[in-house]
C-alpha positions as CSV (number, residue, x, y, z in Angstrom):
1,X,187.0,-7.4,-11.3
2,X,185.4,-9.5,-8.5
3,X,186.6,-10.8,-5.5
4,X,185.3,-14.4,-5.7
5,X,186.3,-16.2,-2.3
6,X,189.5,-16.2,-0.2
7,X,191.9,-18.0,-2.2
8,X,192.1,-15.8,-6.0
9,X,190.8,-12.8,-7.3
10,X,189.6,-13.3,-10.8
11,X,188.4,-11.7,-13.9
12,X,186.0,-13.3,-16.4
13,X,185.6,-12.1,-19.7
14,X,182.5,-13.2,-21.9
15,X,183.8,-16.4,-23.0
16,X,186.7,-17.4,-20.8
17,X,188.4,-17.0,-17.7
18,X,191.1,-14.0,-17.6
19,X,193.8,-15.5,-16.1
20,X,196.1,-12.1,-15.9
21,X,194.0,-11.5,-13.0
22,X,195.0,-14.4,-10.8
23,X,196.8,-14.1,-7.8
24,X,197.4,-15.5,-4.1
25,X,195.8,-13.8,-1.5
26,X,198.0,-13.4,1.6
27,X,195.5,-15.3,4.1
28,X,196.0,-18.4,1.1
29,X,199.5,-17.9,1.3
30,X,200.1,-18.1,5.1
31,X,198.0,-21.4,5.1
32,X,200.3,-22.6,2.1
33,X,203.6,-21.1,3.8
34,X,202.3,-22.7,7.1
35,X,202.2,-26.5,5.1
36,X,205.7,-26.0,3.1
37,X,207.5,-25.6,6.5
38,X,205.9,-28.8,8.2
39,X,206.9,-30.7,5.1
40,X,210.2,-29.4,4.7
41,X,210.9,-30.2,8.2
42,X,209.3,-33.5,8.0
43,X,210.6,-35.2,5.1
44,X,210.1,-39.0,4.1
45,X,211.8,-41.7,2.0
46,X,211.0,-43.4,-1.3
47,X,207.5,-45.6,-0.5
48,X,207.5,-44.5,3.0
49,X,205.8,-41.5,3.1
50,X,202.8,-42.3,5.5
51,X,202.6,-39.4,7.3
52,X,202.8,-37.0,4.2
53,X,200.3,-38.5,2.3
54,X,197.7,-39.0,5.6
55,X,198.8,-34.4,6.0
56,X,198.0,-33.8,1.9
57,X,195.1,-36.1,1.9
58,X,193.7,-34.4,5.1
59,X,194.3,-30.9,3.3
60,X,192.5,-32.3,-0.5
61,X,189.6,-33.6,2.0
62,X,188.9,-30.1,3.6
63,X,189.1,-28.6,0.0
64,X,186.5,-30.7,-0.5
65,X,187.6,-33.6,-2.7
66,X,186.9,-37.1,-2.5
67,X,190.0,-38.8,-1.6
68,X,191.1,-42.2,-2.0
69,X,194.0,-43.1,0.6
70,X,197.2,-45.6,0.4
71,X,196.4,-45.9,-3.8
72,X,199.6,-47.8,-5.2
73,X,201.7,-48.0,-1.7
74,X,201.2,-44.6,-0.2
75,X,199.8,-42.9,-3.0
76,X,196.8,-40.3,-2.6
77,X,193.8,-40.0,-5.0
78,X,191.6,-36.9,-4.8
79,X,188.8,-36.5,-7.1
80,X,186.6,-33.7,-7.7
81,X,183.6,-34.1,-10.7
82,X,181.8,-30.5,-11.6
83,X,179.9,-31.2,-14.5
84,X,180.4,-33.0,-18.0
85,X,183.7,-31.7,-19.5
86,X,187.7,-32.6,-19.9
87,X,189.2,-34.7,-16.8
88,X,192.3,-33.3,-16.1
89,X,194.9,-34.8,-13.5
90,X,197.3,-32.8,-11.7
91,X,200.6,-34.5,-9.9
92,X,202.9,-33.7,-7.4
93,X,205.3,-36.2,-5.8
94,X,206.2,-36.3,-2.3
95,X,209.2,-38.4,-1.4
96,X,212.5,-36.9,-0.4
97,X,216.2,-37.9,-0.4
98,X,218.7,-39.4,2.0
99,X,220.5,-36.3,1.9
100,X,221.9,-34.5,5.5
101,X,220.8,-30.8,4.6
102,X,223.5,-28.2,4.7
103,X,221.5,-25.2,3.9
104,X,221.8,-23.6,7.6
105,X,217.9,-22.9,7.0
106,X,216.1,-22.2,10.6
107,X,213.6,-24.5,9.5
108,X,216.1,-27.1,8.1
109,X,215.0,-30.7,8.2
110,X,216.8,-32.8,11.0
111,X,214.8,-35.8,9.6
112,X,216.4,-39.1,10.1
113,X,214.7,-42.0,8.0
114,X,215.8,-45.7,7.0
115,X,217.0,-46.2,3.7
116,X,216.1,-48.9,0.6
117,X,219.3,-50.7,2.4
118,X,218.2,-50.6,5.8
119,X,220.6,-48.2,7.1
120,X,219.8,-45.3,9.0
121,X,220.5,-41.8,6.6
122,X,219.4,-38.1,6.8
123,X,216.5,-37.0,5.1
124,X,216.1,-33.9,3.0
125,X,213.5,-32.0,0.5
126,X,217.0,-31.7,-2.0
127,X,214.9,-31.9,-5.0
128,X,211.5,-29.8,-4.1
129,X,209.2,-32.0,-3.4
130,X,207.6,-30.0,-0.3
131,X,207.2,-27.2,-3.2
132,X,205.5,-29.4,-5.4
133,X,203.4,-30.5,-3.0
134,X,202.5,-27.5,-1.7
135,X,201.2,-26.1,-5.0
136,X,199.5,-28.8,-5.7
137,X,197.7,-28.5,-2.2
138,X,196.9,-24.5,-3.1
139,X,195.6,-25.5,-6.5
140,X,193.1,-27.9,-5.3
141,X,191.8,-25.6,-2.9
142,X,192.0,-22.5,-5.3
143,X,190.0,-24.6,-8.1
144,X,187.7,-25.8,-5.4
145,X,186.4,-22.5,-4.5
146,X,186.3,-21.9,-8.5
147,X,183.6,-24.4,-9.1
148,X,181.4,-21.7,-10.6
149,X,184.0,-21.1,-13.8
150,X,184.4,-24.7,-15.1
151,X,183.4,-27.9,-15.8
152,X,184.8,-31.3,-16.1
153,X,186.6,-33.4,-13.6
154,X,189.6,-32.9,-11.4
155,X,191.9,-35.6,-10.3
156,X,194.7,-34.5,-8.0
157,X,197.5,-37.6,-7.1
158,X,200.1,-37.3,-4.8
159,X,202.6,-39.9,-6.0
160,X,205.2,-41.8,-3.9
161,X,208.8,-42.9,-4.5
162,X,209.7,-40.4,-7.6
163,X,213.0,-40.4,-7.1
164,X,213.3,-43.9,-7.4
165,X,211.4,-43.9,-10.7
166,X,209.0,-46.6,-9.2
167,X,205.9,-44.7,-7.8
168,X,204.3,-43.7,-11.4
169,X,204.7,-47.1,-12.5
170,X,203.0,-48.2,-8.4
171,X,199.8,-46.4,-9.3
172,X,199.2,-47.3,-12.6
173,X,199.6,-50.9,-11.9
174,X,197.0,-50.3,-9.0
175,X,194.6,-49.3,-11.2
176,X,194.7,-45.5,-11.6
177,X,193.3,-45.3,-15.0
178,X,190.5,-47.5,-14.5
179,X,189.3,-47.4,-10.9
180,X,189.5,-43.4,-11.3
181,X,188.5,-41.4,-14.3
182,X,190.9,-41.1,-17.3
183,X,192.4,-38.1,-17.9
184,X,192.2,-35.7,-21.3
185,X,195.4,-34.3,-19.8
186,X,198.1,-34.7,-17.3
187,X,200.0,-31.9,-16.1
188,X,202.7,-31.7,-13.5
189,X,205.7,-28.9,-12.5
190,X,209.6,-29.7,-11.3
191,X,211.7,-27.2,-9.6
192,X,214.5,-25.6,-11.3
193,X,217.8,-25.4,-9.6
194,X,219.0,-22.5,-13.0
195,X,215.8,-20.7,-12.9
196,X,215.1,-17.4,-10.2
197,X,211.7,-17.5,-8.1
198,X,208.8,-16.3,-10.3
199,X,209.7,-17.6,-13.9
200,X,208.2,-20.9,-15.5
201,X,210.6,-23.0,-18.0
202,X,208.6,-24.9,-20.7
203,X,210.0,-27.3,-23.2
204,X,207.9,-29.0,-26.5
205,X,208.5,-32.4,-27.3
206,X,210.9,-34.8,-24.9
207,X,211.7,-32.5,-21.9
208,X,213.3,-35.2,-19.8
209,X,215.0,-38.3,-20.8
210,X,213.9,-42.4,-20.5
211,X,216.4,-43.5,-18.4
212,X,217.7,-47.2,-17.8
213,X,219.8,-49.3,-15.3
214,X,222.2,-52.1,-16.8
215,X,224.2,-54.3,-14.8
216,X,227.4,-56.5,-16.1
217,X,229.0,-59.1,-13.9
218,X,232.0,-59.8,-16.0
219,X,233.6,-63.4,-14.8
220,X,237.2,-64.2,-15.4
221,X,239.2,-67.4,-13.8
222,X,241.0,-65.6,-10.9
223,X,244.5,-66.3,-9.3
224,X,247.8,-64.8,-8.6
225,X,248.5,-61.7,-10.1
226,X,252.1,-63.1,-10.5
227,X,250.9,-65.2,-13.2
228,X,248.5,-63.6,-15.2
229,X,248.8,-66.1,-17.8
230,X,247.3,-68.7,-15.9
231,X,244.3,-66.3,-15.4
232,X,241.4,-64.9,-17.6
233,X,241.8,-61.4,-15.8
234,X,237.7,-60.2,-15.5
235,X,239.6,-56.4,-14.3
236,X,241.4,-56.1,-18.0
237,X,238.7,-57.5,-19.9
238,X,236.3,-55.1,-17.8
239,X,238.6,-51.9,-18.6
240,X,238.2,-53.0,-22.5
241,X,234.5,-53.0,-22.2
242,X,234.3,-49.7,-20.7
243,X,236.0,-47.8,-23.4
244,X,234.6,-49.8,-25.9
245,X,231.2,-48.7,-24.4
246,X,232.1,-45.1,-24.9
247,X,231.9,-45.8,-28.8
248,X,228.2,-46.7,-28.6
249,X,227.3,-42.5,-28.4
250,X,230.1,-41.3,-30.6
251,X,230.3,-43.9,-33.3
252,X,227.1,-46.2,-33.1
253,X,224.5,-43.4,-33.0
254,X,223.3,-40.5,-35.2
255,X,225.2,-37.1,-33.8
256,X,221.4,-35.3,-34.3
257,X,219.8,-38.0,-31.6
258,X,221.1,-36.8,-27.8
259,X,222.4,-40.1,-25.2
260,X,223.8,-40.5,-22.8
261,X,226.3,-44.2,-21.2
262,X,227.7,-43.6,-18.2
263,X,229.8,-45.7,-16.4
264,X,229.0,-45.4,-12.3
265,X,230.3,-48.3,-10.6
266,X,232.8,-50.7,-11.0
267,X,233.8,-53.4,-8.3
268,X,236.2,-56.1,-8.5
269,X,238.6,-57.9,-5.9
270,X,239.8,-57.3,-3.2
271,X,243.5,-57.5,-2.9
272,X,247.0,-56.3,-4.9
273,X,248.3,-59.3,-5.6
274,X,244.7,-61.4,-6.5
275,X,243.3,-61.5,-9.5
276,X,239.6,-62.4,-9.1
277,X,236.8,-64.4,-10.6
278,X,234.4,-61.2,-11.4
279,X,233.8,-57.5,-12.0
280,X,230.4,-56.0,-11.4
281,X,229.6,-52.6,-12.9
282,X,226.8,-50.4,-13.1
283,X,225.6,-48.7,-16.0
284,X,222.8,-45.4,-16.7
285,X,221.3,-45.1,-20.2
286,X,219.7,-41.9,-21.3
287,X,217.7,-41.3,-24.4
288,X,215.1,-39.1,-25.7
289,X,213.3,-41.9,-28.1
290,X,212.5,-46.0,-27.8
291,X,214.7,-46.5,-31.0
292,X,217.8,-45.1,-29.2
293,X,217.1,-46.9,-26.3
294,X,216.9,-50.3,-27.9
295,X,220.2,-49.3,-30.0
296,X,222.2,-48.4,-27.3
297,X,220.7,-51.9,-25.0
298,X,221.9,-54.3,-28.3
299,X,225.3,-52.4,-29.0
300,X,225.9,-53.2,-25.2
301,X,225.2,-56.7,-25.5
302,X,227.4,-57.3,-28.7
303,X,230.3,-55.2,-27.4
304,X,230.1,-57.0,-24.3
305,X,229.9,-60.3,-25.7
306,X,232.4,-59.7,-28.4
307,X,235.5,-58.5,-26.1
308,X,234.6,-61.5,-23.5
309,X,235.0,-64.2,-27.2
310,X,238.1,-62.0,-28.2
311,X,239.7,-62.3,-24.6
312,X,238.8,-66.7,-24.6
313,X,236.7,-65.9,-21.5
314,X,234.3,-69.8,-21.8
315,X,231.0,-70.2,-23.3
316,X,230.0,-70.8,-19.4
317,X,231.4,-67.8,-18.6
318,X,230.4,-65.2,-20.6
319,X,229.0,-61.7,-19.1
320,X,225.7,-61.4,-18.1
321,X,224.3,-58.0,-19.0
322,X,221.2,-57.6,-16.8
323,X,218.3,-54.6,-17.7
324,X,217.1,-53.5,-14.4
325,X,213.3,-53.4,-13.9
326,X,213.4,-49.6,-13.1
327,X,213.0,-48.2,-16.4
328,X,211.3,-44.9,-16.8
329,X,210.0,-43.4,-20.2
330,X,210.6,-40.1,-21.6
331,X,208.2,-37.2,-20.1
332,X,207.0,-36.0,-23.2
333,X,205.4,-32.6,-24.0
334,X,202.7,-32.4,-26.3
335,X,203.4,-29.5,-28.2
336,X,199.8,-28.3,-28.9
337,X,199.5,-28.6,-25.0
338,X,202.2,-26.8,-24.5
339,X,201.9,-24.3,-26.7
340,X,198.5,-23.6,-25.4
341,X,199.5,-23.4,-21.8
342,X,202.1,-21.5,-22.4
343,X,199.7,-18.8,-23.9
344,X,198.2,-19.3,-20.5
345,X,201.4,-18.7,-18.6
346,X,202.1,-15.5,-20.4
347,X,198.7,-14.1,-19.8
348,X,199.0,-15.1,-16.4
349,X,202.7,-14.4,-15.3
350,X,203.6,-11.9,-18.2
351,X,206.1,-12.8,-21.3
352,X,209.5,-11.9,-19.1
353,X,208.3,-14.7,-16.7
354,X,208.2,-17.2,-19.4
355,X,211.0,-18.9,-20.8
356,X,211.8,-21.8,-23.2
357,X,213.9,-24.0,-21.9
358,X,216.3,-27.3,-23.3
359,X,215.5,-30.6,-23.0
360,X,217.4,-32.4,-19.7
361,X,218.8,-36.0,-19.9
362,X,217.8,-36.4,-16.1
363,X,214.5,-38.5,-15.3
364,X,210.9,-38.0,-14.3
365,X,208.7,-41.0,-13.7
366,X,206.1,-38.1,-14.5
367,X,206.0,-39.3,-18.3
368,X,204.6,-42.8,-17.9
369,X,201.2,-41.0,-17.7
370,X,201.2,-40.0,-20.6
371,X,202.9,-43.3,-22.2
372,X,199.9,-45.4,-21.7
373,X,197.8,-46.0,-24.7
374,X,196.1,-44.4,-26.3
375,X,198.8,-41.6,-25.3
376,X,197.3,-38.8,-23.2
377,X,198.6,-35.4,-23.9
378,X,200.6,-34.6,-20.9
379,X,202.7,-31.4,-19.7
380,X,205.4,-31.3,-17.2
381,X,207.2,-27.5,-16.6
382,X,210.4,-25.9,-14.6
383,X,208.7,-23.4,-11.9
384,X,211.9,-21.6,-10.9
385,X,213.3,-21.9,-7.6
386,X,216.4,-19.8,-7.1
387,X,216.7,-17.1,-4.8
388,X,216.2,-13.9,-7.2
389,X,219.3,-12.3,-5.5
390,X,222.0,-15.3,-5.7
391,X,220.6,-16.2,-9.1
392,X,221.5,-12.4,-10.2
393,X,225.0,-12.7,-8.6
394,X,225.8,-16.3,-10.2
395,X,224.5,-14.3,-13.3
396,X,226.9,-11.8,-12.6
397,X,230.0,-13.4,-11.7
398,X,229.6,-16.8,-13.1
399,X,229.4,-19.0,-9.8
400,X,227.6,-22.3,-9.0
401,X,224.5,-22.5,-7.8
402,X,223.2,-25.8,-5.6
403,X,222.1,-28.6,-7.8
404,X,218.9,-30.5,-7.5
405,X,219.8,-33.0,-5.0
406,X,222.4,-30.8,-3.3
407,X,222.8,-30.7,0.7
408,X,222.2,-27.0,-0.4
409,X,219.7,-26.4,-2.5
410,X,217.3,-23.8,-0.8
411,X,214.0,-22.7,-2.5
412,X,213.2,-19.1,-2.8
413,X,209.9,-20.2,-0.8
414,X,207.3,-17.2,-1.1
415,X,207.8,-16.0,-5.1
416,X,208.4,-19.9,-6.0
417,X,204.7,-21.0,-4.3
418,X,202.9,-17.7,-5.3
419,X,204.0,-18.6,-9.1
420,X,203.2,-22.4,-8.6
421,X,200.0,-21.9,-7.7
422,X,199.2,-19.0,-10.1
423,X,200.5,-20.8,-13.1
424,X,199.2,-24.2,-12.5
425,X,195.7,-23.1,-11.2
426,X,195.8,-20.7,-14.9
427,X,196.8,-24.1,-16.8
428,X,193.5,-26.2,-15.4
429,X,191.2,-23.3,-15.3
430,X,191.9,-23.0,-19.2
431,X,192.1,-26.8,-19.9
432,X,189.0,-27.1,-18.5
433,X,186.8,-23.2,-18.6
434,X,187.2,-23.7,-22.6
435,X,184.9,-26.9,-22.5
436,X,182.2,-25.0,-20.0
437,X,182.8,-21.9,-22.5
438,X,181.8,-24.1,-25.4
């Protein structure tokens, strides 16, 4: 064993990097520690996170990487090319939530930002972020100072506006994949609210869900709600369409293919006695495949048109059902990837650390890397989060832990970046030492 440079002690074998041997060195970790608490405290919205990008770029740049700044709003671009071999491109997103943090944390954010509506909303880190950014910042500078165990190129991207399923789409449009290198693999980590500080979750195949937004505006001919009959009642005819809806999952679709229709807003009038013209509501899709998708889209559109004939609503009045431009595509797991990295993760974190986990019908914007043609084989994992000793307890007696997204959620810190780092510094190392090995 060597000590090779401040960041990770490693071990090299004759024809590839022993990543059992990988850890954080303390001095690493107060620098990384040091960077998780000014970005936890400092949290910024969707598309709006200037001065988070200008702190990561500024930390890629010291590592040594070239950095492109502002890349697809305020994306950040680093770039690091050691030789022919694989490119590989590592993500983490940086915005945060309008969320008013209840965690009671020392160093809880007191962050006020303006939201997509223009009104003025806490801020909080409720779905990791600041982790995930963090880790990415300590892989950079671990595989920087590794430049003498592989080859190939490194891009490192610090996306904007995840959580509104936007920023993904933001850099690709700006040119990602052709004004940069493309990758041989995209890799990414989330956060997990179920599992305790120092395990990683991995899932083959769909590991998150595409998810879409539908809107209906179902018109009626408003007026007293004396006389109903002189009315086409949009609120009735609304209520039909709703439970009709709930057949799509049950009835329309195979019981073998997972989606998800919810229902989660529904507006209309604004007084006992008025019947009015129009009822908006708000739909979420979720499904794991395209064909599902479109099934679920054209069984909404007949259902919807069908019960507006059936109820005499006019040709000039039928609902409009309207698919929001803010759809994002399954994150899919390539299962040789993952089974190959997951090799990697139990050699680095041992088998007990390393855990298969189910598919999720929540969304990561994460997958449209690995959507573009021809598809790139792409991996996105669950670092767990939980604090080891409430984890245990909720194990124990069955209570609730925070959600992602919660006013509570509160990161084990110290375990959760020491794993992040270790495990996604093991994946690249392997992704890309096998082609120098060769």
């Amino acid at each position: 064993m060597q000590q090779c440079g401040r960041f990770l002690i490693i071990c090299l074998s004759v024809f590839a990097l022993d990543v059992s041997a990988i850890n954080l060195g303390d001095d690493e970790f107060a620098h990384l520690e040091s960077l998780y608490l000014h970005l936890h405290q400092n949290p910024e919205l969707s598309f709006k996170e200037e001065r988070t990008a200008l702190r990561i770029a500024q930390e890629l740049e010291v590592a040594g990487f070239e950095v492109t700044h502002q890349f697809g709003g305020t994306g950040v671009v680093a770039t690091m090319t050691n030789g022919p071999g694989p490119t590989v491109l590592i993500r983490g997103d940086m915005d945060a939530l309008p969320v008013a943090e209840q965690t009671g944390l020392e160093y809880a954010s007191k962050i006020t930002g303006i939201s997509i509506d223009g009104e003025e909303q806490a801020v909080m880190h409720a779905c990791g972020h600041d982790v995930h950014m963090t880790v990415l910042v300590g892989t950079a500078r671990a595989l920087a100072t590794q430049r003498d165990h592989w080859q190939g190129t490194l891009i490192i991207i610090a996306q904007p506006a995840e959580e509104r399923g936007a920023g993904a789409k933001a850099m690709l449009d700006a040119g990602l994949f052709t004004k940069f290198p493309r990758p041989d693999y995209n890799l990414a980590l989330h956060v997990s609210a179920e599992l305790p500080a120092g395990k990683i979750g991995y899932v083959a195949g769909p590991a998150l869900a595409n998810v879409d937004s539908v809107d209906i505006t179902v018109y009626g001919v408003g007026g007293h709600g004396a006389y109903p009959h002189l009315t086409k009642d949009p609120v009735v005819l609304s209520a039909q369409i709703i439970t009709a809806l709930q057949t799509i999952v049950s009835r329309e679709l195979s019981p073998l293919e997972p989606a998800v229709l919810t229902v989660g807003s529904i507006h209309g009038g604004q007084k006992h006695n008025v019947i009015p013209n129009e009822v908006k509501m708000q739909l979420t899709l979720r499904s794991y495949t395209l064909e599902v998708r479109e099934k679920m889209i054209a069984a909404i559109r007949r259902i919807v048109k069908s019960l507006a004939s059936a109820a005499d609503i006019p040709s000039e009045k039928m609902p409009s059902v309207e698919i929001k431009d803010e759809f994002t595509p399954v994150a899919f797991n390539n299962p040789s990837l993952t089974h190959r990295i997951v090799g990697t993760f139990v050699t680095a974190l041992g088998a007990d650390n390393v855990v298969e986990a189910s598919p999720v019908m929540g969304g990561e914007d994460f997958g449209r890397y690995g959507q573009v043609e021809p598809k790139i084989p792409s991996l996105i994992y669950w670092l767990g989060a939980v604090d080891r000793t409430k984890h245990a307890l909720s194990q124990s007696t069955g209570s609730a832990l925070p959600s992602l997204h919660s006013a509570y959620f509160a990161p084990e810190y110290a375990p959760t970046i020491r794993t992040g780092v270790t495990a996604m510094t093991a994946a690249a190392l392997e992704l890309l030492e096998n082609a120098r090995a060769q």
